[in-house]
N, CA and C atoms as an extended XYZ file, in Angstrom:
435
Properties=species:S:1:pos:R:3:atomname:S:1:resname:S:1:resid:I:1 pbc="F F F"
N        99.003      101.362      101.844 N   UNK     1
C       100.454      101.318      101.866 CA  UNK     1
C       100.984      102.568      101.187 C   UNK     1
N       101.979      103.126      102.071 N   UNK     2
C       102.559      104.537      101.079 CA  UNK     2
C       104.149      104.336      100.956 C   UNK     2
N       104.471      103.694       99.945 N   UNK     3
C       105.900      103.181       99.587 CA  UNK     3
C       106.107      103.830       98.116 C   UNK     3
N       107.204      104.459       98.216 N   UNK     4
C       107.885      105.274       97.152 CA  UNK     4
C       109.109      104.980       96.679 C   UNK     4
N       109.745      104.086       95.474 N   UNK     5
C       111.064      103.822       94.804 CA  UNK     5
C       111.168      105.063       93.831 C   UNK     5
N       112.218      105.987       93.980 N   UNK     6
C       112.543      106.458       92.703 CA  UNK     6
C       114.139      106.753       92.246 C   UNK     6
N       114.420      106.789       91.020 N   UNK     7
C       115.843      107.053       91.048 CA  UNK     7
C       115.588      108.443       89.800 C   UNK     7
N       116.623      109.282       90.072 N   UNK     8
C       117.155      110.659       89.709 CA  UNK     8
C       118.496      110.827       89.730 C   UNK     8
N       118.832      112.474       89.522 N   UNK     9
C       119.701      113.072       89.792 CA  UNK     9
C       118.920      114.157       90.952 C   UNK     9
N       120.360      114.310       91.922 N   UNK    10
C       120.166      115.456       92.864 CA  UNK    10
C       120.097      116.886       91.695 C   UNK    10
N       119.465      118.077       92.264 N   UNK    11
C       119.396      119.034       91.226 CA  UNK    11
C       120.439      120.191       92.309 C   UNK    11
N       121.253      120.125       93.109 N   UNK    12
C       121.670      120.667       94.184 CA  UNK    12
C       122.532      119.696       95.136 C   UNK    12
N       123.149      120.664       96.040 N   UNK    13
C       123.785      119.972       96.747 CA  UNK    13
C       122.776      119.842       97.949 C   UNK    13
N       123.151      118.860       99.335 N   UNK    14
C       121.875      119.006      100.333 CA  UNK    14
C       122.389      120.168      101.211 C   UNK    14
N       120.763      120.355      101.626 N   UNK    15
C       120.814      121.630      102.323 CA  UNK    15
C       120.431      120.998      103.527 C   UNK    15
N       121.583      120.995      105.216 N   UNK    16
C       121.405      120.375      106.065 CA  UNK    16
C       121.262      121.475      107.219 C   UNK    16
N       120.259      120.746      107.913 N   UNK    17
C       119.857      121.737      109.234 CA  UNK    17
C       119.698      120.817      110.269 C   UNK    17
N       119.927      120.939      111.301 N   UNK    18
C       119.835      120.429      112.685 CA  UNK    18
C       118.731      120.813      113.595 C   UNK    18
N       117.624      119.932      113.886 N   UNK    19
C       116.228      119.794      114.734 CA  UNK    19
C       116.642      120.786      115.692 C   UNK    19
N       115.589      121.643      116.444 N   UNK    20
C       116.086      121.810      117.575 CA  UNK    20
C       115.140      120.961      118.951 C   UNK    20
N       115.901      119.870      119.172 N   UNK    21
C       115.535      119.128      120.032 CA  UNK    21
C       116.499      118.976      121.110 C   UNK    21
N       116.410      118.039      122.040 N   UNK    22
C       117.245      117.664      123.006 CA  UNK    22
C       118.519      116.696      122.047 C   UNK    22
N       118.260      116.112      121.032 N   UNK    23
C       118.993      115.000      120.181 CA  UNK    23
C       120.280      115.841      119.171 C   UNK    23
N       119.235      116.758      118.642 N   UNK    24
C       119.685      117.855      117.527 CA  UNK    24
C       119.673      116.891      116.535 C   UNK    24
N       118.785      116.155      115.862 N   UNK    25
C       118.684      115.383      114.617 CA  UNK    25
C       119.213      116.137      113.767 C   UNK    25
N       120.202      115.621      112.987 N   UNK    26
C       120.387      116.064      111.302 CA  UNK    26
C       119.195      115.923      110.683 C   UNK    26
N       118.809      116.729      109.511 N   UNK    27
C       117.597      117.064      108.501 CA  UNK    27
C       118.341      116.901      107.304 C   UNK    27
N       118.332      116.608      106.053 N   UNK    28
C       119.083      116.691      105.002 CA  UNK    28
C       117.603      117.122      104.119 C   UNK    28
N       117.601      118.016      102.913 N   UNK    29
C       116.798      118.487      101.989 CA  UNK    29
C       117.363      118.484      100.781 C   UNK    29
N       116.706      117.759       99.927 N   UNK    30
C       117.245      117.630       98.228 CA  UNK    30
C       116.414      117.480       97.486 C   UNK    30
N       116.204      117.708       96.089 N   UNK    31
C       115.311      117.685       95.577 CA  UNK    31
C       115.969      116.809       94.134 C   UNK    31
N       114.904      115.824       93.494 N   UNK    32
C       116.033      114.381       92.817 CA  UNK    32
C       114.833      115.239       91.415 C   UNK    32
N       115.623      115.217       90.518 N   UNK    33
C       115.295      115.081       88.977 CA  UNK    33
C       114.647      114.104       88.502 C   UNK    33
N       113.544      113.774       88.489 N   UNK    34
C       113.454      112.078       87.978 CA  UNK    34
C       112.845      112.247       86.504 C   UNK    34
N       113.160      111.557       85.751 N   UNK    35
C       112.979      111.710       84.044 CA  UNK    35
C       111.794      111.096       84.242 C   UNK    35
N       110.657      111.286       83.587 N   UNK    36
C       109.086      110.823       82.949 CA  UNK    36
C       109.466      109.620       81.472 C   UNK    36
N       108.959      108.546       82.014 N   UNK    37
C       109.014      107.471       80.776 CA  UNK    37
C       108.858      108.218       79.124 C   UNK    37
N       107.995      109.061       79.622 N   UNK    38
C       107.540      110.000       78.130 CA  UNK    38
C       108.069      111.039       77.646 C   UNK    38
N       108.487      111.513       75.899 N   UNK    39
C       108.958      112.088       76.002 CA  UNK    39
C       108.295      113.562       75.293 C   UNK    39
N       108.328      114.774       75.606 N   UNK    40
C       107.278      115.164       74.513 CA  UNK    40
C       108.618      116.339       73.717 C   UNK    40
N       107.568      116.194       72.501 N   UNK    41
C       108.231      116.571       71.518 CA  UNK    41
C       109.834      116.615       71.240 C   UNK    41
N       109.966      114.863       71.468 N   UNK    42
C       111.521      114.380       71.153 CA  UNK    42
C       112.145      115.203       72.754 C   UNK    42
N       111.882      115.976       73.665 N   UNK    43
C       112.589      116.329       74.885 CA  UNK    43
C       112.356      114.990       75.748 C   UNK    43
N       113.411      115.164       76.887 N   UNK    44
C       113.103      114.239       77.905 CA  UNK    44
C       111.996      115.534       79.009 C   UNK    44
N       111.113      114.788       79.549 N   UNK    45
C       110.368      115.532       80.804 CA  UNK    45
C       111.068      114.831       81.642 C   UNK    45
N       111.251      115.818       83.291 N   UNK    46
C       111.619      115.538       84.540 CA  UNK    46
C       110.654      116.256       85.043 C   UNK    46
N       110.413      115.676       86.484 N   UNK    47
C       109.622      115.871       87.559 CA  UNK    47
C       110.608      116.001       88.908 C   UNK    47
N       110.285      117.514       89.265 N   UNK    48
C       111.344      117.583       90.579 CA  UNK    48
C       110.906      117.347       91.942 C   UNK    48
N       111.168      116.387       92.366 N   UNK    49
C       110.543      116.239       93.530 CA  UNK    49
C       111.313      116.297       94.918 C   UNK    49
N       110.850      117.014       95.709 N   UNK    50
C       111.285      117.119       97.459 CA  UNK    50
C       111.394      116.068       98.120 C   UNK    50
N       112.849      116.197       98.645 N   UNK    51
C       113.001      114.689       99.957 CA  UNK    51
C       114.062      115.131      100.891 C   UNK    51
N       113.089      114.693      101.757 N   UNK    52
C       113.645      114.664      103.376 CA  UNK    52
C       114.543      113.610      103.965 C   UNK    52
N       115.154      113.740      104.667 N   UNK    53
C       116.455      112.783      105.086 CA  UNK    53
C       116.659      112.754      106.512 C   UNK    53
N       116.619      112.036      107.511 N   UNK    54
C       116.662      112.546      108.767 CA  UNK    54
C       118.196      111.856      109.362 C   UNK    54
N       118.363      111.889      110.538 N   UNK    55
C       119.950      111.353      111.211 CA  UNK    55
C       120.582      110.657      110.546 C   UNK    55
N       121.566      109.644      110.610 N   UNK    56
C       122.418      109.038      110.201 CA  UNK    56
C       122.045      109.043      108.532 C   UNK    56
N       121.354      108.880      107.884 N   UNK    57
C       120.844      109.226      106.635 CA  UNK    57
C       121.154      110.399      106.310 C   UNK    57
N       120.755      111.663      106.918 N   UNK    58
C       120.527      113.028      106.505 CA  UNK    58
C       122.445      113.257      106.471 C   UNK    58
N       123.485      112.648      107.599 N   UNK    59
C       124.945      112.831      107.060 CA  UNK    59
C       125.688      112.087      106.587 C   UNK    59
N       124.746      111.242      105.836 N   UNK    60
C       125.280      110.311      104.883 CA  UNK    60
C       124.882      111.235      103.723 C   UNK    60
N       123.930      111.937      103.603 N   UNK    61
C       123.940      113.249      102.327 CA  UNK    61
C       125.073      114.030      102.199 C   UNK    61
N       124.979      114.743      103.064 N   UNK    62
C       126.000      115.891      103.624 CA  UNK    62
C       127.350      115.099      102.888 C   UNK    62
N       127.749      113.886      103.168 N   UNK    63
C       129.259      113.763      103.132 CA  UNK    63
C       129.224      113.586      101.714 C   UNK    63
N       128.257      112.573      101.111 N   UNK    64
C       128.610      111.886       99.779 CA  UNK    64
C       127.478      112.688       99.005 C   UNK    64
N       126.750      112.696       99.013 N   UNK    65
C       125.994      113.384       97.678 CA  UNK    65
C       126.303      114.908       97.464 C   UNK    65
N       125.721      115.267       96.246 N   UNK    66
C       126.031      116.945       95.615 CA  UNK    66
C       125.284      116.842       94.372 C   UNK    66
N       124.868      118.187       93.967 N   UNK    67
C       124.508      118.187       93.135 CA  UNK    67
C       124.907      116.917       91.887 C   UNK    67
N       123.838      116.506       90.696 N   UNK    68
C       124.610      115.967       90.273 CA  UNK    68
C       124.368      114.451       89.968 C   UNK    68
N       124.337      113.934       91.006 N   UNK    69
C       124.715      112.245       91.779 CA  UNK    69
C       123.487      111.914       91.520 C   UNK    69
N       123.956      110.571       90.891 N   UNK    70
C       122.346      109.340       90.678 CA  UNK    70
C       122.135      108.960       91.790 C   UNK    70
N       121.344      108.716       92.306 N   UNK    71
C       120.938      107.772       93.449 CA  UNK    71
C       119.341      106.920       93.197 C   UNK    71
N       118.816      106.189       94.222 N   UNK    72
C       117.755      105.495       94.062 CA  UNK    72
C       117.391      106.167       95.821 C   UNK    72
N       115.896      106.140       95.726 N   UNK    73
C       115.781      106.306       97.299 CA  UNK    73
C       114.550      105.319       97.544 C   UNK    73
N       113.956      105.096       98.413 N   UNK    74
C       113.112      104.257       98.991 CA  UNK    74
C       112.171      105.446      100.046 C   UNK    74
N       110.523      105.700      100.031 N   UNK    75
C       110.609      106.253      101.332 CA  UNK    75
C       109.023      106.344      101.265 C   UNK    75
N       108.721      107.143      102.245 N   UNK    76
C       106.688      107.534      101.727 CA  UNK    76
C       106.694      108.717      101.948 C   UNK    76
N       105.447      109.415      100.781 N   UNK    77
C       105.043      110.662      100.515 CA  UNK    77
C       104.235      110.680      101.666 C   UNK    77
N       104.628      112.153      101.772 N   UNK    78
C       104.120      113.028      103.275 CA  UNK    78
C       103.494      114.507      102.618 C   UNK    78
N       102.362      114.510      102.833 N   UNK    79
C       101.693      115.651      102.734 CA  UNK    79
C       101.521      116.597      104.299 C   UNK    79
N       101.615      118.220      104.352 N   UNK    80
C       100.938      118.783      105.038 CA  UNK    80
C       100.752      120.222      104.637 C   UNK    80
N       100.993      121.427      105.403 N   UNK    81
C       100.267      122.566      105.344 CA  UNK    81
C       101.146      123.874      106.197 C   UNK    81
N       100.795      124.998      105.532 N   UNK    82
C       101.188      125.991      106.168 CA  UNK    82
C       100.663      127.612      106.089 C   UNK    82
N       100.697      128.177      107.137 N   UNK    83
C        99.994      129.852      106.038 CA  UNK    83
C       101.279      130.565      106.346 C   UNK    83
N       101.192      131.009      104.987 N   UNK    84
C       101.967      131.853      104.665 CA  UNK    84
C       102.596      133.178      105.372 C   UNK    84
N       103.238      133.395      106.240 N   UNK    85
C       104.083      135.034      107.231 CA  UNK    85
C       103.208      135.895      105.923 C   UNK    85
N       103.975      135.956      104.877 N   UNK    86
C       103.616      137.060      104.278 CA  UNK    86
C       102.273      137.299      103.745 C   UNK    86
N       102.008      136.503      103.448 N   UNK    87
C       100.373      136.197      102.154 CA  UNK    87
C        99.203      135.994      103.297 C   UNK    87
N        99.538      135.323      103.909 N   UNK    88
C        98.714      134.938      104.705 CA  UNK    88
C        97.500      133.866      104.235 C   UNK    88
N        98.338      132.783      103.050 N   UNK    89
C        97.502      132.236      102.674 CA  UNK    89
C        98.165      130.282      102.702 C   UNK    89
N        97.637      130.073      102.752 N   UNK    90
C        97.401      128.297      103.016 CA  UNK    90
C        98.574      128.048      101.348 C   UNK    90
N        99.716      127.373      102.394 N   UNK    91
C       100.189      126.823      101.566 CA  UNK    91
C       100.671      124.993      101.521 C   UNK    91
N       100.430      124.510      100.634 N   UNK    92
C       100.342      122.698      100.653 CA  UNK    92
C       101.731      122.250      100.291 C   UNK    92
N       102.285      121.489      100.692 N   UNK    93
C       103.582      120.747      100.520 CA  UNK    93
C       103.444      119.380      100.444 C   UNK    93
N       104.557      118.620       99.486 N   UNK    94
C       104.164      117.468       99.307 CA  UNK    94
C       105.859      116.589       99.354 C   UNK    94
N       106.138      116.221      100.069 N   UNK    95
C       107.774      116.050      100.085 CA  UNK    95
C       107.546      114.091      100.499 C   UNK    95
N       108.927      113.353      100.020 N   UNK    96
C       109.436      112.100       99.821 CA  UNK    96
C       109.728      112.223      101.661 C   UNK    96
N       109.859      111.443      102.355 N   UNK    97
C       110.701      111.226      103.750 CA  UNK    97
C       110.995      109.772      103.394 C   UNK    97
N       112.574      109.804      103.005 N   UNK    98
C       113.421      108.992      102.584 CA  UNK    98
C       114.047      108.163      103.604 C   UNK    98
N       113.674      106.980      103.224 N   UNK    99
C       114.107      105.609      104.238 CA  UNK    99
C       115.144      105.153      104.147 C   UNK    99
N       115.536      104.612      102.617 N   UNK   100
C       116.586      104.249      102.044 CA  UNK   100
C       117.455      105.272      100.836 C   UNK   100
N       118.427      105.233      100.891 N   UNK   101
C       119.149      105.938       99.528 CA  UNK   101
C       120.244      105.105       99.458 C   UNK   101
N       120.507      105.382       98.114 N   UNK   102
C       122.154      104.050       97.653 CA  UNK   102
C       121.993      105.085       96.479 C   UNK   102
N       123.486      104.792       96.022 N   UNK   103
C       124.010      105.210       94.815 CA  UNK   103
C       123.442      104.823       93.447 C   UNK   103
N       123.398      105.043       92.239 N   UNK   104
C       122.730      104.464       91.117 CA  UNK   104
C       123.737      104.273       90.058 C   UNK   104
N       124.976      104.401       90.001 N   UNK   105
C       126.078      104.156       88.992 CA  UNK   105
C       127.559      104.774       89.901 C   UNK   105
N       128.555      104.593       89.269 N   UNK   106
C       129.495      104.384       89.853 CA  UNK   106
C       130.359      105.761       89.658 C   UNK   106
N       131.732      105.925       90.294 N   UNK   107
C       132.081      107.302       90.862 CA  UNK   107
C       132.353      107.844       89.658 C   UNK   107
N       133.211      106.972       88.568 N   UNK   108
C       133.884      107.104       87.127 CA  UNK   108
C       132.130      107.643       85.794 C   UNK   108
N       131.159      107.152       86.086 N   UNK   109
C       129.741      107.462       85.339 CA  UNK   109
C       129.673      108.936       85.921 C   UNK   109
N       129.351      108.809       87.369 N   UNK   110
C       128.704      109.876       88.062 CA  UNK   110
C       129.904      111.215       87.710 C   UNK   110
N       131.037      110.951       87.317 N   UNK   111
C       131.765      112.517       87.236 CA  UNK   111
C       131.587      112.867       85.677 C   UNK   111
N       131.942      111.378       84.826 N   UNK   112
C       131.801      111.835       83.320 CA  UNK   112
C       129.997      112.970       83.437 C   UNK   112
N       129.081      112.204       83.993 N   UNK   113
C       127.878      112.937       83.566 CA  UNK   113
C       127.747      114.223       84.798 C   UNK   113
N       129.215      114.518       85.041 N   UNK   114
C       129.063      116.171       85.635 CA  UNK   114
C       128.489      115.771       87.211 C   UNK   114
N       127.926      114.554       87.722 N   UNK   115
C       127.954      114.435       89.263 CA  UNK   115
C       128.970      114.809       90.293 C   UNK   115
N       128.341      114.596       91.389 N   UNK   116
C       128.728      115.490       92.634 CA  UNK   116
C       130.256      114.308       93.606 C   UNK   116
N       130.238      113.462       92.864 N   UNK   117
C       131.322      112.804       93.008 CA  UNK   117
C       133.048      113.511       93.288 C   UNK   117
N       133.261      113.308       94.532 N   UNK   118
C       135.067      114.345       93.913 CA  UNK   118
C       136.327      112.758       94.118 C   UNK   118
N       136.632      112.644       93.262 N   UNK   119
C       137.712      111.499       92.955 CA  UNK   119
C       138.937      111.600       94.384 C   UNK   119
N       138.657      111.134       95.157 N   UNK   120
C       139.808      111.360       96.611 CA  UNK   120
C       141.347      110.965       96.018 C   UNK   120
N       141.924      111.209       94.976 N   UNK   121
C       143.235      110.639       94.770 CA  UNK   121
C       143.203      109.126       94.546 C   UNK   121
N       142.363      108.739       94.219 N   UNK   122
C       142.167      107.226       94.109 CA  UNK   122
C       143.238      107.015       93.086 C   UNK   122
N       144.153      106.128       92.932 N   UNK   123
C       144.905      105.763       91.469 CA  UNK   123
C       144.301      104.574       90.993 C   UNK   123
N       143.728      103.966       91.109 N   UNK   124
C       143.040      102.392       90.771 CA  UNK   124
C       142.899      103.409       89.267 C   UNK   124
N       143.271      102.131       87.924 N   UNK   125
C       143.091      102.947       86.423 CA  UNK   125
C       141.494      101.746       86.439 C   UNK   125
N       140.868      102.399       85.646 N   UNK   126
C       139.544      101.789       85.368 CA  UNK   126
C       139.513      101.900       83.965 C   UNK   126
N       138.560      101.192       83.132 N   UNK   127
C       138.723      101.446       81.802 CA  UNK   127
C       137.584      101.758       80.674 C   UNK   127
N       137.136      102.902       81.888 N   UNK   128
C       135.859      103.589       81.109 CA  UNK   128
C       134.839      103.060       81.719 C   UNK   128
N       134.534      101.997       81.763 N   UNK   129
C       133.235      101.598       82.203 CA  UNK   129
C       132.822      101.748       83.500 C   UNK   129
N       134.034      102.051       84.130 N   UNK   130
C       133.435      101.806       86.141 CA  UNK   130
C       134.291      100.965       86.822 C   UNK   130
N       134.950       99.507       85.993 N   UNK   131
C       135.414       98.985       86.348 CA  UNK   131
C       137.145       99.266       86.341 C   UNK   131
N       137.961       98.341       87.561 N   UNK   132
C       139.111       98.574       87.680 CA  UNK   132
C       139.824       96.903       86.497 C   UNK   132
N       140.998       98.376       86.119 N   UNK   133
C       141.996       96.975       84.740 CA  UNK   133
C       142.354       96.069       86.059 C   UNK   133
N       142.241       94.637       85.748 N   UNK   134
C       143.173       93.696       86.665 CA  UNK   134
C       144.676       93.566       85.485 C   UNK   134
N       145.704       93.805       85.829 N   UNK   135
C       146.993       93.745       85.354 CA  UNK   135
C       146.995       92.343       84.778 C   UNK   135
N       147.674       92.073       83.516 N   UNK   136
C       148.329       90.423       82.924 CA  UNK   136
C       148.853       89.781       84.099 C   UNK   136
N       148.613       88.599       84.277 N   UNK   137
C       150.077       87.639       84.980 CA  UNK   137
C       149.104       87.270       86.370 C   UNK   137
N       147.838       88.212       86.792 N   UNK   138
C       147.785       87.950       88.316 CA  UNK   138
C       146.508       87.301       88.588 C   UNK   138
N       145.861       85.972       87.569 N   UNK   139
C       145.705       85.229       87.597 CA  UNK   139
C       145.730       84.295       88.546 C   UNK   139
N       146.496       83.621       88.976 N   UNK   140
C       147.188       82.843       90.105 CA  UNK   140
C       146.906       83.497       91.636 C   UNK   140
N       146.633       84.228       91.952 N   UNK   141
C       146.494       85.571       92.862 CA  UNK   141
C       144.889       85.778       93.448 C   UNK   141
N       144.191       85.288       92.345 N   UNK   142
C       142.913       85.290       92.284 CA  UNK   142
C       142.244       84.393       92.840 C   UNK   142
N       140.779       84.707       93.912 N   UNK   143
C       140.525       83.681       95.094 CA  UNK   143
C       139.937       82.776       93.794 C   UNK   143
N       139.297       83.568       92.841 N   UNK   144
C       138.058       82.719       92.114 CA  UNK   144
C       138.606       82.142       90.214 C   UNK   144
N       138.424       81.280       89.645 N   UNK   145
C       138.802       81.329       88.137 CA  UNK   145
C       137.813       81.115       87.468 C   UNK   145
């Protein structure tokens, strides 16, 4: 089984290219920050790792992610190979091909910690945490108590 959960930060915004096929698949390329349980010498370690994104996925990058942005992804590691134009020497790649992605905290987290989030004019007041104030009085209004 080759199943991969990880959550990060994007270190970039995605870099999107279009297949050249009869379809023209979207490609999305990002590379996620993921922090190491361990820390050495009082630092946090991260591990940067490559992930691939293909159609409806790959412009679901494009629109909402950017540098920045927590997310979680779901996907399996893909190994292959290449020689080098210039060197002419064998080079190995090891990249995520991402199944699933979702967000990992909310738009109000993701901008305080400098994410790729841009606030569309939203006025909803929230009160720090993520969540929106419900106003006094509207109680009564409410499907649930």
């Amino acid at each position: 089984m080759n199943k991969v959960i990880l959550m990060g930060r994007l270190t970039r915004d995605p870099e999107m290219r279009y297949a050249q096929n009869e379809n023209g698949t979207a490609v999305a390329r990002y590379t996620l920050a993921v922090d190491r349980r361990s820390k050495k010498d009082g630092n946090q370690d991260a591990d940067f790792i490559g992930c691939v994104v293909f159609g409806k996925g790959a412009e679901f990058a494009e629109k909402y992610l950017a540098k920045g942005t927590k997310i979680v992804i779901t996907g399996r590691i893909q190994t292959g190979s290449y020689t080098d134009r210039e060197t002419g020497k064998k080079v190995y790649t090891t990249d995520v091909i991402v199944e699933e992605q979702e967000f990992a905290e909310s738009k109000a987290a993701s901008q305080s910690n400098g994410g790729g989030y841009q606030n569309a004019g939203s006025n909803n007041s929230t009160s720090g945490d993520g969540f929106m104030n419900i106003p006094d009085g509207i109680d009564e209004e409410l499907p649930f108590n």
